[in-house]
C-alpha positions as CSV (number, residue, x, y, z in Angstrom):
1,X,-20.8,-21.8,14.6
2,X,-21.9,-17.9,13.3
3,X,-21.1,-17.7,9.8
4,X,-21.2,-13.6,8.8
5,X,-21.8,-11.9,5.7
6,X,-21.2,-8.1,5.0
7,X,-22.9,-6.0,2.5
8,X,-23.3,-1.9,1.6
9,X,-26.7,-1.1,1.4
10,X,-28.6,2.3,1.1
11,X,-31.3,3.9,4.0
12,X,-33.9,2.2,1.4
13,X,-32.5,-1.2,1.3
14,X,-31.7,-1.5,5.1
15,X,-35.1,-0.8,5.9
16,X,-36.5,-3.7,4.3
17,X,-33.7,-5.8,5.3
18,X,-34.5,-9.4,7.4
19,X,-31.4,-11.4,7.9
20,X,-31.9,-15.6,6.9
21,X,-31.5,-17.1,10.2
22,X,-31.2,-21.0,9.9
23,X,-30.4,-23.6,12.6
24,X,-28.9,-26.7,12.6
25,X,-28.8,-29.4,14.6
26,X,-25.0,-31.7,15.6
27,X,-24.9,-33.6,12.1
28,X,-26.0,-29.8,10.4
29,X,-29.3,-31.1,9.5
30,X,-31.4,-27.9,9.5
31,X,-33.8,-28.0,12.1
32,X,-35.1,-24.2,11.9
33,X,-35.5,-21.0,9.7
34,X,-36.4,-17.7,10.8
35,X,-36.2,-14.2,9.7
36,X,-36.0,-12.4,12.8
37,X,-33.3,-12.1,15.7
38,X,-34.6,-13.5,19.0
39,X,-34.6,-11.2,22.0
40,X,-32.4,-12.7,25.1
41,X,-33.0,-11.6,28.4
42,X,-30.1,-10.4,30.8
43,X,-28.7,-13.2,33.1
């Protein structure tokens, strides 16, 4: 499941911006945090 917020920043704020990543496993017991957007490589 992706759950999505949306917000207005300015050029200031975006530039500090990190998005709360947090993963969960089949009962939504958080198994992971993270601040920063994995890279995936192309299939």
């Amino acid at each position: 499941m992706i759950i999505a917020t949306f917000a207005v920043y300015n050029e200031i704020e975006l530039a500090k911006f990190e998005p709360d990543l947090v993963y969960v496993d089949a009962k939504n017991r958080i198994t992971r945090t993270s601040r920063k957007i994995p890279v995936q490589a192309a299939a």
